[in-house]
Backbone as CSV, one residue per row, in Angstrom:
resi,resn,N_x,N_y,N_z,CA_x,CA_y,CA_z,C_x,C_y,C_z
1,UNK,243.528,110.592,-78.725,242.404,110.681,-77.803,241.098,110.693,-78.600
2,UNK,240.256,110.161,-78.119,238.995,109.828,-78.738,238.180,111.148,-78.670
3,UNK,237.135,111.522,-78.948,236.311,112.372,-79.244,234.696,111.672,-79.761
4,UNK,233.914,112.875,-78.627,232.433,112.104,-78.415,231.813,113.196,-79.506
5,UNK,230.760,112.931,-80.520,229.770,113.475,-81.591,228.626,113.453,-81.286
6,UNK,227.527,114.507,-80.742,226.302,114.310,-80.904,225.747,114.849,-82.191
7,UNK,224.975,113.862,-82.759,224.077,113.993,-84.003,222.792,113.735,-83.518
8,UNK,222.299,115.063,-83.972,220.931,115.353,-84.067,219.918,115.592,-85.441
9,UNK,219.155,115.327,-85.400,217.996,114.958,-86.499,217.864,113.817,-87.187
10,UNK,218.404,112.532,-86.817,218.000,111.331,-87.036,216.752,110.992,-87.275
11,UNK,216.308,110.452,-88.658,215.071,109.481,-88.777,214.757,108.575,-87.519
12,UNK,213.679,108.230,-86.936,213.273,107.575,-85.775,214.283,105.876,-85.932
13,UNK,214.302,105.557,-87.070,214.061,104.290,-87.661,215.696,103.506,-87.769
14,UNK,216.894,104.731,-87.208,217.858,104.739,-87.532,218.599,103.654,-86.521
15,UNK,219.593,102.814,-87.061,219.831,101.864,-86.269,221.340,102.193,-86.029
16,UNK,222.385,101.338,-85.205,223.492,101.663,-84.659,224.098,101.249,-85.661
17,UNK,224.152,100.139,-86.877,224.859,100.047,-87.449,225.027,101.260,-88.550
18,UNK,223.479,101.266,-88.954,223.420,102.375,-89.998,224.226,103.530,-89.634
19,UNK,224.420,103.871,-88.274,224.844,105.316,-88.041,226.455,105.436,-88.146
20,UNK,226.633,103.941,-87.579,228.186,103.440,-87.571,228.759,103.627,-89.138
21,UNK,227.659,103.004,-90.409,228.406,103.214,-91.374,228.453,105.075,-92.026
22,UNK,227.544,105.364,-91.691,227.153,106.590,-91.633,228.599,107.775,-91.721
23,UNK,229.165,107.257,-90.129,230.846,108.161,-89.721,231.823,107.567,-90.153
24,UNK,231.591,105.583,-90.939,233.022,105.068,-91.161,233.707,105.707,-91.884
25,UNK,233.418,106.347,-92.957,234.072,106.922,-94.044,235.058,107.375,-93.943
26,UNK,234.791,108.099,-92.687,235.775,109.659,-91.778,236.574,108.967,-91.071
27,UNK,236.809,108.033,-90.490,237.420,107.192,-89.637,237.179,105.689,-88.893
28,UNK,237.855,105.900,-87.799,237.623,104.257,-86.833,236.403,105.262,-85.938
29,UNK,235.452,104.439,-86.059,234.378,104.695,-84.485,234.285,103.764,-83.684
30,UNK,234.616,104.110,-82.432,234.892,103.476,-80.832,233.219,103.262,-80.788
31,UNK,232.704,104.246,-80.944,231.277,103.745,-80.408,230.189,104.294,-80.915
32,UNK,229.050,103.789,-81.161,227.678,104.657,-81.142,226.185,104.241,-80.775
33,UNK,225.978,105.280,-80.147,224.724,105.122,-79.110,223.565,105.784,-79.719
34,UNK,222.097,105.179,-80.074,221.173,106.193,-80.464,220.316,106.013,-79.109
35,UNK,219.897,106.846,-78.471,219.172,107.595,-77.679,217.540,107.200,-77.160
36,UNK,216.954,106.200,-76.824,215.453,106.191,-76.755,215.022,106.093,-75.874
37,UNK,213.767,106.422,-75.514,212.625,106.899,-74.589,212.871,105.430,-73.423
38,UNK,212.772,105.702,-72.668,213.065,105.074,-71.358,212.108,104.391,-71.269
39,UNK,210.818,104.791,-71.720,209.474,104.065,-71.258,209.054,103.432,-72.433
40,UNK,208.939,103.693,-73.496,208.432,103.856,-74.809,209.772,102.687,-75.312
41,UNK,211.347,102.904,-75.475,212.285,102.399,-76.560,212.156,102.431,-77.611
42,UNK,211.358,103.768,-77.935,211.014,104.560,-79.109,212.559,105.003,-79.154
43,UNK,213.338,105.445,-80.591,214.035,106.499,-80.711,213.788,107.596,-80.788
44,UNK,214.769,108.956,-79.871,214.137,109.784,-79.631,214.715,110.708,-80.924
45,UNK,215.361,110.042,-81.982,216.173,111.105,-83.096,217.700,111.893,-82.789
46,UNK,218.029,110.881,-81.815,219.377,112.037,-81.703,219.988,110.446,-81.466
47,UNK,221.438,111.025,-81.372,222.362,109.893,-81.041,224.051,110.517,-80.545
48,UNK,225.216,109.370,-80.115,226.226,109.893,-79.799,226.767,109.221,-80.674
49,UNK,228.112,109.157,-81.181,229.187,108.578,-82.017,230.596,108.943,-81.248
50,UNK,231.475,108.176,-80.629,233.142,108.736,-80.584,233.605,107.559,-81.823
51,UNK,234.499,108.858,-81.846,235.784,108.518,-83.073,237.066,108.551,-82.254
52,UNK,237.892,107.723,-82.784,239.092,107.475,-81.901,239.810,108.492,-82.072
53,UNK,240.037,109.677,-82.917,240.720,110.748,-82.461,240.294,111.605,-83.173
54,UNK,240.741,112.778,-82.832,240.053,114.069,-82.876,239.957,114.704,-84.269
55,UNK,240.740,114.405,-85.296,241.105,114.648,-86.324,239.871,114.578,-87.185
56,UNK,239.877,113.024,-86.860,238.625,112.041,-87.544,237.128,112.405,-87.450
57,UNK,237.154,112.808,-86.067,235.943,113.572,-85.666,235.746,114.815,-86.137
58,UNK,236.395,115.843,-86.288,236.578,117.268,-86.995,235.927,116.598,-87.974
59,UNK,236.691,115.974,-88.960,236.341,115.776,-90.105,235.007,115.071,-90.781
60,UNK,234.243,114.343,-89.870,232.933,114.006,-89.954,232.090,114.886,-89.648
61,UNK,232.619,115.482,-88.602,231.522,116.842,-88.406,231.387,117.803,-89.743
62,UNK,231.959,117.880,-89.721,232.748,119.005,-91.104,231.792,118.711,-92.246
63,UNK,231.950,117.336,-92.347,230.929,116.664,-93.529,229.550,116.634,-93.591
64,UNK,229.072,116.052,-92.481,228.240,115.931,-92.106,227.173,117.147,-91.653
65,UNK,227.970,117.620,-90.807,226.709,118.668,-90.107,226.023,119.645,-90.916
66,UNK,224.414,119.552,-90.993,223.810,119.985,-92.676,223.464,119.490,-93.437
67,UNK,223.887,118.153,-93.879,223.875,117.515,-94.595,222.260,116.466,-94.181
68,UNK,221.661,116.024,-95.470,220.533,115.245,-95.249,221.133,114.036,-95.299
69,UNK,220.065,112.982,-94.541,219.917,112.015,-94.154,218.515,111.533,-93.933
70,UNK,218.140,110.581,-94.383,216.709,109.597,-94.331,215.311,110.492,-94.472
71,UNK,215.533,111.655,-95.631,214.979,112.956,-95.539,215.134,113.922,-94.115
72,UNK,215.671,113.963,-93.485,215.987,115.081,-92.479,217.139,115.603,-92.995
73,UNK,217.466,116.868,-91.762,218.968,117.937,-91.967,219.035,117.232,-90.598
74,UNK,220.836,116.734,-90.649,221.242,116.429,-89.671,222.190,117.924,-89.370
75,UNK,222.107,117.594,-87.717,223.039,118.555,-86.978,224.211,117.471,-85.774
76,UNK,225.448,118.129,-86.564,226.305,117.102,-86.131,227.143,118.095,-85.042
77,UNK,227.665,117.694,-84.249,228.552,118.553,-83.781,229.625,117.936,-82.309
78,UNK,230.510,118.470,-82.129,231.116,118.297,-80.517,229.992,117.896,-79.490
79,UNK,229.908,116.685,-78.878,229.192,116.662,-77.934,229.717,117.532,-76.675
80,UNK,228.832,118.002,-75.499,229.073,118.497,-74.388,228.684,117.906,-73.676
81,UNK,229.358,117.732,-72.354,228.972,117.056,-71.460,227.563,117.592,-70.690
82,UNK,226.724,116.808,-70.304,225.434,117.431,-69.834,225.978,118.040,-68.146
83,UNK,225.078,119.237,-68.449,225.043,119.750,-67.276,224.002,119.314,-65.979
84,UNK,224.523,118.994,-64.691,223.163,118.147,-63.714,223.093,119.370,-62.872
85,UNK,222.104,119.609,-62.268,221.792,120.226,-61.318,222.380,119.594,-59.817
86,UNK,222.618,121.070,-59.132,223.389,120.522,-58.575,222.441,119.620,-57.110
87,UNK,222.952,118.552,-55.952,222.040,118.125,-55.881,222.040,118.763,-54.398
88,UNK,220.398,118.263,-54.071,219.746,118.843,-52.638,220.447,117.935,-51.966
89,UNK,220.498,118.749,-50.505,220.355,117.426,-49.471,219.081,117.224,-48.602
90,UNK,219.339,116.152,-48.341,217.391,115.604,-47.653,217.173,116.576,-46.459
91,UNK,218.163,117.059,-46.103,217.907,118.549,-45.099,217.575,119.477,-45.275
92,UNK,217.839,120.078,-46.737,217.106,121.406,-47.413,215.448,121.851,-47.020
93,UNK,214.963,122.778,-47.106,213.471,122.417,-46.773,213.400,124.148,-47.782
């Protein structure tokens, strides 16, 4: 089973491949997403990575999290799923 990584403290400048080679070391990565401004397509410095199994992922975290990158401290860790609020209905007042 695959396993999702959010890494945080990315250089702005950081691209998907770079980040891809970044976790190859540790394993196969299914995927990675860096994060940017909706309006802007600025990067916002964070990103996601899954690794195809869990092992692989431990083990990049492990490495990684702390560790510098493009002069920053990256913070690597288990992603969590975001929490949404829960929603109104158009009847609420």
């Amino acid at each position: 089973m695959s396993k999702r990584i959010y890494v945080g403290g990315l250089p702005y400048a950081t691209t998907a491949d770079q980040l891809e080679a970044l976790f190859k070391p540790y394993g196969q990565v299914v995927d990675s997403i860096i994060v940017t401004d909706k309006v802007t397509g600025q990067a916002r410095g964070f990103a996601f990575v899954e690794m195809k199994n869990d092992g692989e992922a431990d083990a990049a975290i492990a490495a990684l999290n702390g560790s510098e990158y493009g002069g920053r401290r990256l913070v690597v860790n288990v992603a969590r799923e975001r929490e949404r609020p829960p929603r109104r209905s158009s009847y609420e007042r």
